[in-house]
C-alpha positions in Angstrom: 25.2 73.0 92.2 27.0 73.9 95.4 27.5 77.2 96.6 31.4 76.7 96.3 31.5 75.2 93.2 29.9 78.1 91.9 32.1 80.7 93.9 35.0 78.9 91.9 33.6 78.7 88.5 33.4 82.8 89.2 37.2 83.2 90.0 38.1 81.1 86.9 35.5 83.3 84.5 36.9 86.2 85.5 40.2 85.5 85.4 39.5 83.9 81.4 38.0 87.2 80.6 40.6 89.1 82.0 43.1 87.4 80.2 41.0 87.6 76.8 41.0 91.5 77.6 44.6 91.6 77.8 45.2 89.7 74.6 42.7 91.6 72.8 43.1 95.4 71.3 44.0 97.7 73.8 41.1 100.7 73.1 38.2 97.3 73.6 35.3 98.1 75.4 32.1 96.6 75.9 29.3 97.7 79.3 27.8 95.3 81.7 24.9 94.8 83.3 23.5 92.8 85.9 20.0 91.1 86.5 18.0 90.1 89.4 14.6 88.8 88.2 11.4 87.5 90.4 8.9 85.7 88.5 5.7 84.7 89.2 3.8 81.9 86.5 0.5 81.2 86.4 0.9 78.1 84.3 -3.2 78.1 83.6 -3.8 81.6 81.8 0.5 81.5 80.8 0.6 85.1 82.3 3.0 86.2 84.8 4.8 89.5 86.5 8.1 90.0 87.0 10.3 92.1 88.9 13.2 93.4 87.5 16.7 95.0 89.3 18.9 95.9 86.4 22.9 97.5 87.7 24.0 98.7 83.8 27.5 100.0 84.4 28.1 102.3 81.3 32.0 101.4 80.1 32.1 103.4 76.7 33.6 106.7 76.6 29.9 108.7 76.3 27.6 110.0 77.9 24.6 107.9 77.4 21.2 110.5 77.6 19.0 107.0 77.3 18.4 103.5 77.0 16.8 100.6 75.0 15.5 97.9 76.0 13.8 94.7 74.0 10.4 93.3 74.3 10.7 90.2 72.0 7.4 89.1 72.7 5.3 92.0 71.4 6.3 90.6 68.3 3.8 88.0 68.3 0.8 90.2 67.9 -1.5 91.0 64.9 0.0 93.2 62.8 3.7 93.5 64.5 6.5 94.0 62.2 7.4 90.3 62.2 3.5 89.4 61.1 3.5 91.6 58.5 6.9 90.7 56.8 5.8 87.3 57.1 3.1 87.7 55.6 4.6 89.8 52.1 8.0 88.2 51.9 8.0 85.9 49.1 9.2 82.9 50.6 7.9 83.1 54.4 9.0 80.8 57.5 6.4 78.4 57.3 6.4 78.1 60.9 5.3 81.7 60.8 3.4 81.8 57.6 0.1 84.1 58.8 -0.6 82.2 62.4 0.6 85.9 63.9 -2.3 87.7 62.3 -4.5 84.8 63.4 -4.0 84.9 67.6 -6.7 86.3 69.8 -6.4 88.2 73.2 -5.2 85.1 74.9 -3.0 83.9 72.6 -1.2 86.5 71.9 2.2 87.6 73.5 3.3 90.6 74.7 5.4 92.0 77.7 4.0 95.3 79.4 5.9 97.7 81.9 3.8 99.2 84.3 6.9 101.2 86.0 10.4 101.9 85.8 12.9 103.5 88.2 16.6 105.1 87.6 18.0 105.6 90.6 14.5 105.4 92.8 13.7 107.9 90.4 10.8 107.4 87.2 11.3 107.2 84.2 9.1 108.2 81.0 9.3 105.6 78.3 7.8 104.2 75.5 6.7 101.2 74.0 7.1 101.0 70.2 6.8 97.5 68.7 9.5 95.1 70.1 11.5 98.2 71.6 11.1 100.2 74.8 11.9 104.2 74.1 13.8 105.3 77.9 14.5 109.0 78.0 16.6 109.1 81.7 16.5 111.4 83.9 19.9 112.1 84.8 22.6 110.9 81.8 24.6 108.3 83.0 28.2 109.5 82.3 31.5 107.0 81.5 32.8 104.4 83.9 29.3 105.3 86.0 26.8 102.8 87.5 22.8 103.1 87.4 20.2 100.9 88.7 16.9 100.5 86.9 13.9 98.9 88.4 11.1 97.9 86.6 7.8 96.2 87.1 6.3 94.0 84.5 3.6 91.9 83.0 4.6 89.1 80.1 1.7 86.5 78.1 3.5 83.4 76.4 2.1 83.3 73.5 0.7 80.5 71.1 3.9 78.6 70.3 4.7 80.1 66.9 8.7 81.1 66.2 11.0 80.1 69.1 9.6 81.0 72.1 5.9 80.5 73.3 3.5 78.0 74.6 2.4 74.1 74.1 5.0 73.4 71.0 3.8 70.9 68.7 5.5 68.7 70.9 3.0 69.4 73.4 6.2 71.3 75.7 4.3 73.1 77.8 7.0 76.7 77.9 9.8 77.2 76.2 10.8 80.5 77.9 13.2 82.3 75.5 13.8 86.1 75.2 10.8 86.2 77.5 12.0 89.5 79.7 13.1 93.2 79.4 15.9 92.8 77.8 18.6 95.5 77.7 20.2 96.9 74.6 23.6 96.5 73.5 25.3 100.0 73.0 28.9 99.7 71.4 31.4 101.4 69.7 28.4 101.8 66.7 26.0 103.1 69.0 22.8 101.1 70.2 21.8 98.0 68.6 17.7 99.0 69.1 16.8 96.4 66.3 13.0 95.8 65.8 12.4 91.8 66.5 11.1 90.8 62.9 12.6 87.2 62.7 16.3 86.9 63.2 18.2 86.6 65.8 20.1 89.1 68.8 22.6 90.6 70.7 22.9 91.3 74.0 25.2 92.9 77.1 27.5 90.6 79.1 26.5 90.9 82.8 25.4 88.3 85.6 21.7 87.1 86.3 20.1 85.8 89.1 16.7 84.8 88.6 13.7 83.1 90.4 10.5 81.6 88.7 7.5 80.9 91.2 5.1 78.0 89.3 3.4 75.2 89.7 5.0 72.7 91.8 4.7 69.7 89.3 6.6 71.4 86.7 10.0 70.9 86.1 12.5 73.6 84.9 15.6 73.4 82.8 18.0 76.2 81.4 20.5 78.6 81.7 22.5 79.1 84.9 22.7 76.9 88.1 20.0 76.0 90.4 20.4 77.8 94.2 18.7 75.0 96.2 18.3 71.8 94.5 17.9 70.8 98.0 14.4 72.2 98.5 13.4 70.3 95.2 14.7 66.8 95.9 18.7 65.7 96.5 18.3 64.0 93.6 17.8 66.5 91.5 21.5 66.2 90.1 20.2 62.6 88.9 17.1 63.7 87.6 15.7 61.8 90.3 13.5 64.8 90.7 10.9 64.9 94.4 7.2 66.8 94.3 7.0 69.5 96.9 4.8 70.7 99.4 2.1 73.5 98.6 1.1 74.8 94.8 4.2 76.6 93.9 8.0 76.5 94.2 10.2 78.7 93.6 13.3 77.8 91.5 16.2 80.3 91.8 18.9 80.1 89.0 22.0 82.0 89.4 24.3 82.5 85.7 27.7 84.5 86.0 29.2 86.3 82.6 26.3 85.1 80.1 24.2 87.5 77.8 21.0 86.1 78.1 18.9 83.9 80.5 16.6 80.9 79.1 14.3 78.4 81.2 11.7 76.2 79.8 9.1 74.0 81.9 6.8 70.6 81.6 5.2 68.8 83.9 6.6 65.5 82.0 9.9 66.3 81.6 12.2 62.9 82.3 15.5 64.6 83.4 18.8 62.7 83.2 22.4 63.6 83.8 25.8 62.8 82.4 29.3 63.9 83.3 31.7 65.0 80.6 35.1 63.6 82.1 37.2 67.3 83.1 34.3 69.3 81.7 30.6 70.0 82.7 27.9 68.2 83.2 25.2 67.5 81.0 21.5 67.8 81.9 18.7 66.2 79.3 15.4 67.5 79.3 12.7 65.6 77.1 9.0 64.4 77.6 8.2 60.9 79.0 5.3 61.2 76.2 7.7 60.7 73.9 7.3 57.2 72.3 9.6 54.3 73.2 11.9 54.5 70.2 12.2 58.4 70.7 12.9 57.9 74.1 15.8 55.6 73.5 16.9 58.2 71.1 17.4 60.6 73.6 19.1 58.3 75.8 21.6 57.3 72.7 22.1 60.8 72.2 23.9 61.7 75.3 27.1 59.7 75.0 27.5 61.4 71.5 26.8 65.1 73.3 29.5 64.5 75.6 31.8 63.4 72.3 30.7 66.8 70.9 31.5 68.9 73.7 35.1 67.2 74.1 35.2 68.0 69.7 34.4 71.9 70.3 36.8 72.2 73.6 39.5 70.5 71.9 39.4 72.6 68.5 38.1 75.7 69.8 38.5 76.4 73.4 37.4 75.1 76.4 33.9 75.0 77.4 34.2 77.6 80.6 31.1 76.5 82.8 30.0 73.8 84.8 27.0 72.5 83.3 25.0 72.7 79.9 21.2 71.7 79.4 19.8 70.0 76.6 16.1 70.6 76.3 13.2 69.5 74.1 11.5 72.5 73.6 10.9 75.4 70.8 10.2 74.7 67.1 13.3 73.1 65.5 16.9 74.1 67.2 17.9 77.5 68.4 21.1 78.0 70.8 21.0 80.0 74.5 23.0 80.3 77.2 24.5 77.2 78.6 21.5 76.0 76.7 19.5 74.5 73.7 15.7 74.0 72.8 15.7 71.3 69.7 12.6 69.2 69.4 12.7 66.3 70.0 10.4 63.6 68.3 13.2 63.2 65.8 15.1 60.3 64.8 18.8 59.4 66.0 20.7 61.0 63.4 18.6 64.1 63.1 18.7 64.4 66.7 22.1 63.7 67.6 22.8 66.4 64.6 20.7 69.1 65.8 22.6 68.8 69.2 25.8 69.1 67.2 24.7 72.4 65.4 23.2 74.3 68.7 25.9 72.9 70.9 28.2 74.5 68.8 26.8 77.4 68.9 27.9 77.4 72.6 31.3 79.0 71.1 30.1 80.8 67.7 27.6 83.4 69.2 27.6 82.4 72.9 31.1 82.8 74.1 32.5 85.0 70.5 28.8 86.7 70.8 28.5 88.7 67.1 26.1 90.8 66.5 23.9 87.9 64.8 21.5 90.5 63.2 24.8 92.4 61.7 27.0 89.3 60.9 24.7 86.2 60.5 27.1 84.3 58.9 29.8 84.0 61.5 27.6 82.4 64.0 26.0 80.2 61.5 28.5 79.6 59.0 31.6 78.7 61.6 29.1 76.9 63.4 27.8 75.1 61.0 32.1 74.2 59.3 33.1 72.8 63.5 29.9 70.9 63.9 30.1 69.3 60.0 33.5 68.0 60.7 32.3 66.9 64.4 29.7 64.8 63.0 32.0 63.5 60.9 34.1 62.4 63.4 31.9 61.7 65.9 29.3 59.4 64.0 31.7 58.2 61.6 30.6 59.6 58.3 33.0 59.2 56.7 33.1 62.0 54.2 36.5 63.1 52.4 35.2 66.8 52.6 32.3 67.7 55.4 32.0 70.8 54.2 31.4 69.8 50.5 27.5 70.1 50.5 28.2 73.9 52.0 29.8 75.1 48.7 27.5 73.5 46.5 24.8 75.5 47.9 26.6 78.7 47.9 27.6 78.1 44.2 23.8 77.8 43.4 23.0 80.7 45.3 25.8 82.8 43.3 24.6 81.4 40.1 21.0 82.3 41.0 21.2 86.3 40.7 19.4 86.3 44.2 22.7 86.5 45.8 22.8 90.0 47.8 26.4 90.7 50.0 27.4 88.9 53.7 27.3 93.0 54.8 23.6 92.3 54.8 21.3 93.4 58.1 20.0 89.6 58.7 16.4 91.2 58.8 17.2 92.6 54.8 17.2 89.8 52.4 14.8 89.3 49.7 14.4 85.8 50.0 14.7 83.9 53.2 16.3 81.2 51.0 19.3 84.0 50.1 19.8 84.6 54.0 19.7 80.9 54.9 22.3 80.1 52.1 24.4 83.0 52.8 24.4 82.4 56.9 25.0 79.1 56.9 26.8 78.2 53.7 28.5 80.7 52.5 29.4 81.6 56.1 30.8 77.9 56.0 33.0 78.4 53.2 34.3 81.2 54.6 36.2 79.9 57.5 36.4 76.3 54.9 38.3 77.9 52.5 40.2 80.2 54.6 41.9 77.1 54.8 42.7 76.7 52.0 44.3 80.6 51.6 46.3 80.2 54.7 46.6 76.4 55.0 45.0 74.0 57.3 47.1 73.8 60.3 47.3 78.2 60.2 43.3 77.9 60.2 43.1 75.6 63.1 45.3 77.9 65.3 43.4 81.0 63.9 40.4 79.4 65.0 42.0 78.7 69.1 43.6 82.1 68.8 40.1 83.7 67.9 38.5 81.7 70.9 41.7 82.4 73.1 41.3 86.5 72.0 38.0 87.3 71.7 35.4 84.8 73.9 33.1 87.1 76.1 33.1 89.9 74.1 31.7 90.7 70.8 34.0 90.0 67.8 33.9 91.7 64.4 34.6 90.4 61.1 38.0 92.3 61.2 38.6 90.3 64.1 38.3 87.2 62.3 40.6 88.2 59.6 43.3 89.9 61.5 43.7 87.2 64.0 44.0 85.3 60.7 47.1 87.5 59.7 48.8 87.1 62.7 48.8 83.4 63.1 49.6 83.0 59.1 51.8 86.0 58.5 49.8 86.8 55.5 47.7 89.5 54.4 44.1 89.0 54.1 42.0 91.9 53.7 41.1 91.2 50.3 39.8 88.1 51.2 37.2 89.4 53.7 36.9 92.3 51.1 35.5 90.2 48.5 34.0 87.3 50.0 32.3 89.2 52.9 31.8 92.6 51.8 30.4 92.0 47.7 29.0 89.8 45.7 32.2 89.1 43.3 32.5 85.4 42.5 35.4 83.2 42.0 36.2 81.9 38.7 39.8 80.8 37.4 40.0 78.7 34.2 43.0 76.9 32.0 43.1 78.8 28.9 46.0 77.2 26.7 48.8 74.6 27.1 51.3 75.0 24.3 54.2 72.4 24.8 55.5 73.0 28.2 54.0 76.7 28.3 50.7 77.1 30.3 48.4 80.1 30.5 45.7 80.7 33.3 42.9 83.3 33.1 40.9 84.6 35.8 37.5 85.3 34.8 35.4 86.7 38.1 36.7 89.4 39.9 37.6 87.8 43.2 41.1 86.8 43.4 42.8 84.0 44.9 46.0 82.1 45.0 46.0 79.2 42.6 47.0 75.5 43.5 47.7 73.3 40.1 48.5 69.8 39.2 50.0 69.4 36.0 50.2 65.9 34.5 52.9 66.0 32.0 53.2 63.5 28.5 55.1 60.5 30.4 52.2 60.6 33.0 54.2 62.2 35.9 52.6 64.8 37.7 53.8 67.7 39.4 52.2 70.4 42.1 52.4 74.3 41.3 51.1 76.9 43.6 50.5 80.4 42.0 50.6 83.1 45.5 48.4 86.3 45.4 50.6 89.0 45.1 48.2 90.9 47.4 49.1 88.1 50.1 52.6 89.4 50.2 53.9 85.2 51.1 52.8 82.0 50.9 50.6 79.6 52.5 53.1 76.5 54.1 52.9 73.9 51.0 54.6 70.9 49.7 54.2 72.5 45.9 56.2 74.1 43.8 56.1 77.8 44.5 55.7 79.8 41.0 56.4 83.8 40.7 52.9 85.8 42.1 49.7 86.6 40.1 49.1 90.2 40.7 45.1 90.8 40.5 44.4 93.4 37.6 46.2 90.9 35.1 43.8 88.4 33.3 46.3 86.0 32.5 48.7 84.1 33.8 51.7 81.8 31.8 54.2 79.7 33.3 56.6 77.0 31.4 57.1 73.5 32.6 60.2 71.2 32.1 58.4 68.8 30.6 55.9 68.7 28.0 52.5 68.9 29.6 49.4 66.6 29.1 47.0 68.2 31.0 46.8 70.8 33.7 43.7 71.3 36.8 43.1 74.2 38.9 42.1 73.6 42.6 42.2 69.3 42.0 41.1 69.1 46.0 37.8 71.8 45.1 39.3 74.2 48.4 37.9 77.0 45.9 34.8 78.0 45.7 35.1 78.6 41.8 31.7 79.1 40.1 32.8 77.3 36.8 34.4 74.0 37.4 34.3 73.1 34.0 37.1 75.2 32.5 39.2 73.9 35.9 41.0 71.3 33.5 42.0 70.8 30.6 
């Protein structure tokens, strides 16, 4: 990428971020911090040093007396905190399983600092687990500026969760939280969380990074490469040259991002393709691949740019000039201006994959949530946009796309196993519970938020949450509230109930009498009511029942009825006809437990 392009890609970053800032509360503020990183890879023993030259610029109102930093992979060691849980939770990743407890000396991972510097100055620290301990020497006070230098050594270890080494694809790195990585400090404090197996959270700030290796491998990943030049002009193209001499030296610059991913293969085919007034597209995948997967990948790109036009269109504008797609990892995980998905997959699977991690892009890339605090808004809103852009996109066909999301959270509610969307990520009994709650339940959130504040109010909540809050880190109040101001309504409840507890929805048609109809709520979380009456000449009429708690109405084509305040079990309203039947929630927009006392 040119040197002006990127100069201009900076302007128009900052400028969206300073616009989000003004649009946002007033009293927001989040810190900074920028990188400069030299690597050196020794691609034979998968060792390598780095040098690290971290400017943190402390924005919060304290006085910060020391600092955190994460070493993700120390957590693939014997007897780590993420091998052990593994290894007595009852329903283990069986990617994990016990391989941890199983890795020698030179299989394991690790990440070692050998020195640190505030200011020129050392530093004592400690490494405990996943988490370096920094005591500073000087306390670095509000709206003040420190620079940390570090030297350290990193291992890639035996692919096994994410990151690591010669994937069962036979990908030689996939390079992902593979560095010092600062802690996030907010307006809770600092987000020091133990890598055990879910995800992270990180600091806006700006990284420039360069990787010495092997001159026959080729890198892909976050940021944009400094001197394509040196590698080959047709680097752009994929139409990559071999250098001179046994290493080169790849330098990646990445403005506003909160993390910084590469992976590497010495059989990477590299192709390009431009998304018409967007970025372009890089594709990473092995030429070891067979023929059909091959042709796979190169069917799959058309459909990516289709996806990112989807998410740009109904969220917000993709904001950089390039995103990577890269065969790599051990199933799909999202990064900046990057993915790893594996790749020896077959069309549908891959072009859905890419659908799920793209989207990601703008739930937990751009609105970065604390994903170890609030799972399910980076899965579950990622996982309601990328359902309906695959049914768009590849022509499903489906009446509801997010229909399969509140089955599975209806089981899940059923099951007793259920514990509250409040849940630390790393805290559920059953990694069943958390992969239902994340992903489903998380879906039928923002699904049948819809419903509550009707269709066209969610699709404008959904711009105005993008428009508000991208590159900073959103809250599940911001959610809601930005949800009351596009809909008028008030929504607290909701998030209340369906975020904050376990309560279940269940609303059922008690009696019909004549033209006289009584409702009865039977679970504790409330809702407004849509019904379709059919009355004894087979005419049928629409009724919506508002929550009182909602103080108005959703926009509807219904007939509005008088409000169901919430402590009252029952509900009656006359008709001015004789009824034949009545059905709550005829479209299913409810996530109602009981279905089967919906009609009678």
């Amino acid at each position: 990428m040119k040197q002006i392009v990127l100069s201009i890609l900076c302007i128009s970053i900052v400028t969206f971020c300073s616009t989000a800032q003004n649009q946002a509360t007033s009293g927001y503020w989040q810190q900074h911090v920028d990188y400069k990183m030299d690597i050196d890879m020794d691609v034979k023993t998968y060792q390598y040093n780095g040098k690290q030259t971290l400017v943190y610029t402390n924005n919060s109102p304290d006085v910060l007396n020391r600092v955190y930093y994460h070493l993700y992979f120390n957590a693939f060691q014997p007897g780590s905190e993420m091998d052990v849980r593994s290894r007595t939770i009852a329903d283990p990743d069986a990617r994990v399983g016990n391989r941890i407890s199983k890795l020698q000396p030179n299989e394991i991972g690790y990440l070692k600092v050998n020195t640190l510097k505030q200011n020129g100055v050392s530093l004592k620290y400690e490494t405990v687990g996943t988490i370096l301990e920094v005591v500073l020497n000087k306390p670095i006070q509000p709206s003040e500026s420190v620079t940390f230098e570090m030297d350290f050594d990193g291992q890639v270890p035996v692919q096994i969760r994410r990151s690591g080494r010669n994937n069962k694809e036979g990908v030689a790195l996939s390079m992902t939280q593979w560095y010092p990585k600062l802690a996030e400090y907010d307006f809770e404090g600092w987000h020091a969380d133990p890598y055990i197996g879910r995800e992270f959270h990180g600091v806006w700030g700006d990284f420039d990074v360069k990787i010495s290796i092997d001159k026959n491998y080729i890198l892909g990943g976050t940021g944009y490469l400094q001197n394509p030049n040196d590698i080959g002009n047709g680097y752009e193209t994929g139409e990559v040259k071999k250098t001179k001499g046994k290493k080169f030296t790849w330098h990646f610059v990445a403005p506003k991002v909160h993390d910084f991913t590469w992976a590497a293969d010495p059989n990477y085919v590299h192709d390009t393709m431009q998304v018409p007034d967007g970025p372009l597209l890089h594709f990473f995948y092995k030429n070891t691949l067979s023929e059909e997967q091959k042709n796979n990948w190169k069917k799959m790109q058309p459909k990516t740019v289709e996806l990112m036009q989807y998410y740009s269109k109904h969220i917000g504008k993709y904001p950089y000039n390039q995103y990577s797609v890269i065969q790599g990892g051990d199933g799909g995980m999202e990064y900046a201006m990057c993915t790893l998905i594996t790749g020896e997959r077959k069309y549908g699977s891959l072009v859905g994959v890419t659908a799920h991690e793209l989207a990601h892009t703008w739930f937990q890339f751009l609105l970065a949530t604390n994903e170890s605090k609030h799972e399910w808004m980076d899965e579950g809103f990622t996982s309601y946009i990328s359902d309906y852009a695959m049914n768009e996109i590849m022509y499903e066909g489906k009446k509801n796309p997010t229909e399969s999301a509140y089955k599975s959270y209806i089981a899940l509610a059923k099951s007793g196993k259920e514990q509250p969307l409040t849940t630390h990520a790393d805290r559920y009994n059953f990694n069943s519970t958390y992969s239902t709650s994340a992903y489903n339940k998380g879906e039928v959130f923002l699904a049948q938020l819809g419903y509550v504040i009707g269709e066209e109010n969610l699709k404008q909540t959904i711009k105005k949450y993008f428009n508000d809050f991208a590159f900073k880190h959103p809250t599940p109040n911001d959610i809601i509230r930005t949800a009351e101001k596009v809909s008028g309504l008030e929504l607290n409840w909701y998030l209340t109930d369906f975020a904050q507890t376990t309560n279940t929805i269940d609303y059922g048609v008690k009696t019909i009498e004549g033209n006289s109809i009584t409702l009865e709520r039977i679970a504790l979380m409330p809702m407004p009511i849509d019904v379709t009456v059919t009355y004894t000449d087979n005419t049928t009429e629409d009724f919506y029942i508002p929550l009182q708690m909602m103080r108005g109405e959703k926009p509807t084509t219904a007939t509005i009825i008088k409000d169901w305040a919430w402590a009252y079990p029952t509900y009656t309203f006359e008709t001015k006809k004789a009824v034949k039947s009545v059905e709550i929630d005829p479209k299913n927009e409810i996530a109602d437990i009981n279905k089967d006392n919906n009609k009678k």
